[in-house]
C-alpha positions in Angstrom: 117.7 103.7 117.1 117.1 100.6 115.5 113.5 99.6 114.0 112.3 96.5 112.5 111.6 96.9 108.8 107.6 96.8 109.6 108.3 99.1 112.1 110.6 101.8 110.0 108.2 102.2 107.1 105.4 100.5 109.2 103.1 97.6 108.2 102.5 95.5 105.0 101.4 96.7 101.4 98.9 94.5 101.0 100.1 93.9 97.5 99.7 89.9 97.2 98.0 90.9 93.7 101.2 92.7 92.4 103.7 89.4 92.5 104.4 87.7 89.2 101.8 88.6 87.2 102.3 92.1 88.5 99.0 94.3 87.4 97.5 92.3 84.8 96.0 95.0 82.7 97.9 97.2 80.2 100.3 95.0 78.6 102.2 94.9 82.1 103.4 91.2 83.3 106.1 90.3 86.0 106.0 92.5 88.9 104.0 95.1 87.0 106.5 95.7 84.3 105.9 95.2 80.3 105.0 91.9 79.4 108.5 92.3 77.5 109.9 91.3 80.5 107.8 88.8 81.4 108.8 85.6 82.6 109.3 83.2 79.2 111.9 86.4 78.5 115.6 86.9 78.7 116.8 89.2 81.5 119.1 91.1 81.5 122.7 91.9 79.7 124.9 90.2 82.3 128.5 89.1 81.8 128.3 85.3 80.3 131.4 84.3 82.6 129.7 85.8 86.2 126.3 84.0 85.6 128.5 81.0 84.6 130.3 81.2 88.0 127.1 82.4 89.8 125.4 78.8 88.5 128.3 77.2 89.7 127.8 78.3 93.1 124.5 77.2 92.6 123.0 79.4 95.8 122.5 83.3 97.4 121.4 83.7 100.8 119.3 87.4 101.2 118.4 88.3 104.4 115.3 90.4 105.4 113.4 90.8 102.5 109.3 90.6 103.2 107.6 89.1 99.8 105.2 91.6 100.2 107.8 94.7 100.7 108.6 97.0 97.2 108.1 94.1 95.2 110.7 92.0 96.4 108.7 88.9 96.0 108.7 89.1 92.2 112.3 89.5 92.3 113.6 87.2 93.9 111.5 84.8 91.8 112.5 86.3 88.7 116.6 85.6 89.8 115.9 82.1 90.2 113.9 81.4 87.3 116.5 83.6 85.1 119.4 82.1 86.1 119.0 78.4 87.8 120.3 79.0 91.8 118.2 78.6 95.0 117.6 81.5 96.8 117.5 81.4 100.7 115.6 84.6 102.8 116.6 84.7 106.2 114.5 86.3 108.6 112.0 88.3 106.3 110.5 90.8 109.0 114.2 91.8 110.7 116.0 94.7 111.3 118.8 96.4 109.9 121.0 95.8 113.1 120.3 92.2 112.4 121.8 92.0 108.9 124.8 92.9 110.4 125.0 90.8 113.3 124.1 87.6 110.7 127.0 89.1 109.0 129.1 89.0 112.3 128.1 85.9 113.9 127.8 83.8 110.5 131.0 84.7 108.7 132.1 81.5 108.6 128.9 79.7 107.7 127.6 78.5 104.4 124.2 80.1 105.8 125.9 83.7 106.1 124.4 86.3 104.0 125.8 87.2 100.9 123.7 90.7 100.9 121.7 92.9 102.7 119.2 95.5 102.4 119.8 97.9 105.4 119.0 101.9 105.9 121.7 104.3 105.3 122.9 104.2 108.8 123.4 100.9 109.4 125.5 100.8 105.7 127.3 103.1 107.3 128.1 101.3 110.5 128.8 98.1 108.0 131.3 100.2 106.1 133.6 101.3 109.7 133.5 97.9 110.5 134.5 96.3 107.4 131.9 94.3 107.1 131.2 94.8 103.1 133.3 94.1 100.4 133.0 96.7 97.1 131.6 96.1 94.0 130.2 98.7 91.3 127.6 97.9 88.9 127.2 98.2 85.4 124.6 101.2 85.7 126.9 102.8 88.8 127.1 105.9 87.1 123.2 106.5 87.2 122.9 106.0 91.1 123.3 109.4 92.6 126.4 110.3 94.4 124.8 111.0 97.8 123.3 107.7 98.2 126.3 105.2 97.2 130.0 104.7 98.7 132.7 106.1 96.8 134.2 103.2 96.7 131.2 101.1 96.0 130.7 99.0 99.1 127.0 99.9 99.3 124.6 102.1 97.5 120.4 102.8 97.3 118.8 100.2 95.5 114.9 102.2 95.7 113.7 104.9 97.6 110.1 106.3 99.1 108.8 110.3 99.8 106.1 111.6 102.2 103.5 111.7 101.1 99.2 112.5 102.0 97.1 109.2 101.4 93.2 111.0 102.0 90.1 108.9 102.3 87.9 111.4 100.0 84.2 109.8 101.1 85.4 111.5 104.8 87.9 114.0 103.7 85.5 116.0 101.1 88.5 118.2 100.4 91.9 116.9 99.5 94.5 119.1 100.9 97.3 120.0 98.9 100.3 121.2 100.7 101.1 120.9 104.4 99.6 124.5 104.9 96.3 123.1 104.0 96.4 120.7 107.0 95.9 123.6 109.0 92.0 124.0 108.3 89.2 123.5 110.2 88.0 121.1 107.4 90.5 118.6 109.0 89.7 118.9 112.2 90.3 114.9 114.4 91.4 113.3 110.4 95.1 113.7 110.4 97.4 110.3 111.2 100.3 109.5 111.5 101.3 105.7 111.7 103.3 105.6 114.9 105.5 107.9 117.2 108.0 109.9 115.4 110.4 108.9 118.2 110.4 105.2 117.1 108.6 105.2 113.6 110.4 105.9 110.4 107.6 107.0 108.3 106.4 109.4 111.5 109.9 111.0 111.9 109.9 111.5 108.1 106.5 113.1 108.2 108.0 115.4 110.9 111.4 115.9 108.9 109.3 117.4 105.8 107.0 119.3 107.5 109.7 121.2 108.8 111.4 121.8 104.8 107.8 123.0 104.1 107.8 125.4 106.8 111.1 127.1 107.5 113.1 124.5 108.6 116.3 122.5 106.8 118.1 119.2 106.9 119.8 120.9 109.8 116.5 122.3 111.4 113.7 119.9 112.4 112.6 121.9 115.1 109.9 124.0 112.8 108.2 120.3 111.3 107.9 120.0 115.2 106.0 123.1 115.5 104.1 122.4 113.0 102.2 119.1 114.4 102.1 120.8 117.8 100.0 123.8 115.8 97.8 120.9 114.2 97.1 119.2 118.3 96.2 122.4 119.3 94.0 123.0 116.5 92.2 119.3 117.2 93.6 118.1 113.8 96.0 115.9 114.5 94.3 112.5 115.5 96.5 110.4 118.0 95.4 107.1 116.2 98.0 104.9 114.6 96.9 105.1 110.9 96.9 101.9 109.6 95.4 100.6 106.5 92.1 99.4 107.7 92.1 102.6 109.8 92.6 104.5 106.5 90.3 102.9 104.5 87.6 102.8 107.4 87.2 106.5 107.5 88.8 106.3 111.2 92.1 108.5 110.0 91.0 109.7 106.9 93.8 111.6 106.2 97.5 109.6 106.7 101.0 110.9 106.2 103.2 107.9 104.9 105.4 107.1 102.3 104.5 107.4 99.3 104.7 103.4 98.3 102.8 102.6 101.3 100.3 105.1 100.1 99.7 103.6 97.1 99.6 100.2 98.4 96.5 101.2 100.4 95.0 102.7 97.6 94.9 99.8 95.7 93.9 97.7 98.8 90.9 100.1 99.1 89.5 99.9 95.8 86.1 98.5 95.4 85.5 99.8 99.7 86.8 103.7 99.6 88.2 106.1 97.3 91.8 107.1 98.1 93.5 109.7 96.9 97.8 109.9 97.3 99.6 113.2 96.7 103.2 114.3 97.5 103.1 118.1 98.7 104.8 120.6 96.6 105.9 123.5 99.1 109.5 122.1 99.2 111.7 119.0 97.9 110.1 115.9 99.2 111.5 114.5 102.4 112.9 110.7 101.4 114.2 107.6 102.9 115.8 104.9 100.9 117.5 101.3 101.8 120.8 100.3 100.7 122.3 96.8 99.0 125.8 95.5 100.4 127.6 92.2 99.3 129.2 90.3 103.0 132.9 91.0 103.0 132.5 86.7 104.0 129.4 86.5 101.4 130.0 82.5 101.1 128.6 82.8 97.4 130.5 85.7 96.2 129.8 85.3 92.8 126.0 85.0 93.0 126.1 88.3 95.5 127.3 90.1 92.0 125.0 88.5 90.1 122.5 89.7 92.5 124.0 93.3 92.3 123.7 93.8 88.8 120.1 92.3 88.2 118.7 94.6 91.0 120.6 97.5 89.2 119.4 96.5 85.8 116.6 98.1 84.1 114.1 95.3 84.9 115.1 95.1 88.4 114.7 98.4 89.0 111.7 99.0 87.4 110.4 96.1 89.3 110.3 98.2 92.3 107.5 100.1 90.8 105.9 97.6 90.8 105.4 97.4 94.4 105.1 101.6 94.3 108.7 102.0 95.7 110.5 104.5 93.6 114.1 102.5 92.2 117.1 104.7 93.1 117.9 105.4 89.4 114.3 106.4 88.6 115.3 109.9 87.5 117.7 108.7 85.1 115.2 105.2 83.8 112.2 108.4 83.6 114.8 110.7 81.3 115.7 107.8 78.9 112.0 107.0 78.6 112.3 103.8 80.3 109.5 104.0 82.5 106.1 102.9 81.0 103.7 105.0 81.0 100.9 102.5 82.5 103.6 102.1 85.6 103.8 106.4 85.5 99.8 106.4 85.5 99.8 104.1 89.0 102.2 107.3 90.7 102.2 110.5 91.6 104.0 113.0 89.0 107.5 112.4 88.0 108.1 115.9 87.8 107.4 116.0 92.2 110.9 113.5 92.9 112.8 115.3 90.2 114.4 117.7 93.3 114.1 115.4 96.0 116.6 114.9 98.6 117.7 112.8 101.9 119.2 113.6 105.3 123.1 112.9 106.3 123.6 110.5 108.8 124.8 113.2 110.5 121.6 115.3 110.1 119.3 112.8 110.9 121.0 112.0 114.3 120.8 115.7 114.9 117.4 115.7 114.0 116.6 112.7 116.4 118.2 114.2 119.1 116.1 117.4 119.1 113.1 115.3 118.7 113.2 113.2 121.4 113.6 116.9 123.6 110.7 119.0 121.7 108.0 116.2 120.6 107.1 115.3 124.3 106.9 118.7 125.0 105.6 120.5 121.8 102.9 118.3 120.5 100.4 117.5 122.9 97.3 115.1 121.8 
């Protein structure tokens, strides 16, 4: 399958208020991080002789990165300012498989893309084809080993759960675990924001319903059963949950992930309470996107740059600022990098400490069996 980003982790944040100036209160500046790392500050440690090369260049061209999308705004006004070179976003609102045809079709082109931000299987088509080139970053070592290439010619860059976003002037109760969706107290409030068969966030809802209830990475089938057990019940609401539809009282109770969550919650605030939970019967079911330099990146040098800011402390933490979880969040939360007025905007730590994503492999399996049961199983 192939989804458009909006599509895959479906519809905007909302978040205009978290750009440079991030969330204002608490000593937090640019993109929600301390005011330490605001923008009349120094970035960070990078070698001398790459930014030197990189302002030589004097350009990177991104590709499919939505302002309003885990921050990505703030950064890519926080690269320029930092280090001098004009930064070009093609096609904000694409797709994965589009990356990689830009890649293809604009290799020799001083337009080309020097990186991209694609899901896991898409890096993984990009790697058989040869369409990257490696490089490893300074912090490498803190990105775990089942979301990066071996050889370093892609790896995560941030990450989101499912998660239960609940409208709490409709939902008087806030469940806490999927087992809880099962009462009558729910009955016509539970959303999801699309058809698992062509929305990420949907399929993942379905993926870690199934971890919470029997099933595995290798066994989706019982997250299937589940959602039929909540049509027949009249819980499951056939609405696509969208913000407004959240907020509204319409689906009062949505299963998203987790950043989109909390990008609704702070779109709600002053209009309806909303409270965002990850659900603690198993590890949390996660997606994350992937960064890649162009094995024909025409600014090769500014493509590292790129690299290593995004995997730098502030870069990373940046991503919280938008609510998307950076890749090396476990290890930035361990060395007490993490401030604790970003912590106080999230759910626990201590509920992504175990948490895990699906194989290509797995996933394709998983979509397979979906497409047969889902039509058949859940009926609303």
């Amino acid at each position: 399958m192939s989804f458009h980003r909006r599509g895959v982790l479906k519809a905007s944040l909302g978040l205009a208020g978290l750009g440079v100036g991030g969330l204002g209160a608490g000593g937090l500046g640019y993109g929600g991080i301390p005011r330490a790392m605001a923008a009349d500050m120094p970035g960070p440690a990078v070698p001398a002789d790459l930014v030197a090369a990189a302002k030589k260049e004097g350009q990177i061209n991104v590709i499919t990165l939505p302002r309003d999308w885990a921050n990505w705004g703030a950064t890519m006004d926080r690269f320029q300012a930092l280090y001098g070179v004009k930064l070009d976003d093609a096609n904000p609102d694409g797709s994965s498989a589009e990356e990689l045809q830009a890649i293809r079709s604009l290799k020799s082109q001083s337009r080309a893309p020097d990186v991209v931000d694609v899901g896991p299987s898409f890096a993984a088509a990009g790697t058989k084809e040869t369409l990257f080139q490696p490089y490893k970053v300074a912090t490498w070592n803190d990105i775990p080993a089942d979301v990066k290439d071996a050889g370093g010619l892609w790896y995560g860059d941030y990450f989101g759960v499912e998660s239960f976003a609940v409208n709490t002037n409709v939902a008087k109760t806030v469940p806490q675990t999927w087992a809880d969706l099962k009462k009558p107290d729910y009955k016509g409030m539970i959303a999801l924001n699309g058809n698992p068969l062509g929305a990420g966030a949907a399929f993942g809802a379905v993926f870690a319903a199934a971890l919470a209830n029997g099933g595995s990475y290798d066994d989706i089938a019982p997250g299937i059963e589940f959602f039929g057990e909540l049509a027949r019940l009249g819980n499951l609401n056939p609405a696509v949950a969208s913000p407004a539809s959240l907020i509204a009282g319409q689906t009062p109770v949505v299963i998203n992930w987790d950043y989109l969550s909390l990008g609704y919650k702070k779109q709600a605030e002053g209009k309806a309470v909303i409270e965002v939970l990850v659900p603690k019967e198993a590890p949390p079911y996660g997606n994350f996107y992937c960064q890649a330099i162009s094995a024909y990146a025409p600014h090769p040098n500014t493509a590292k740059l790129w690299m290593e800011y995004v995997y730098s402390d502030e870069g990373q933490l940046a991503f919280l600022g938008g609510f998307a979880h950076p890749i090396r969040f476990n290890a930035l939360v361990a060395a007490g990098k993490v401030p604790e007025a970003l912590l106080k905007t999230l759910p626990p730590a201590d509920a992504y400490k175990d948490v895990k994503f699906a194989t290509q492999e797995q996933a394709a399996k998983a979509q397979k069996t979906l497409q047969d049961m889902w039509p058949r199983v859940v009926k609303i």
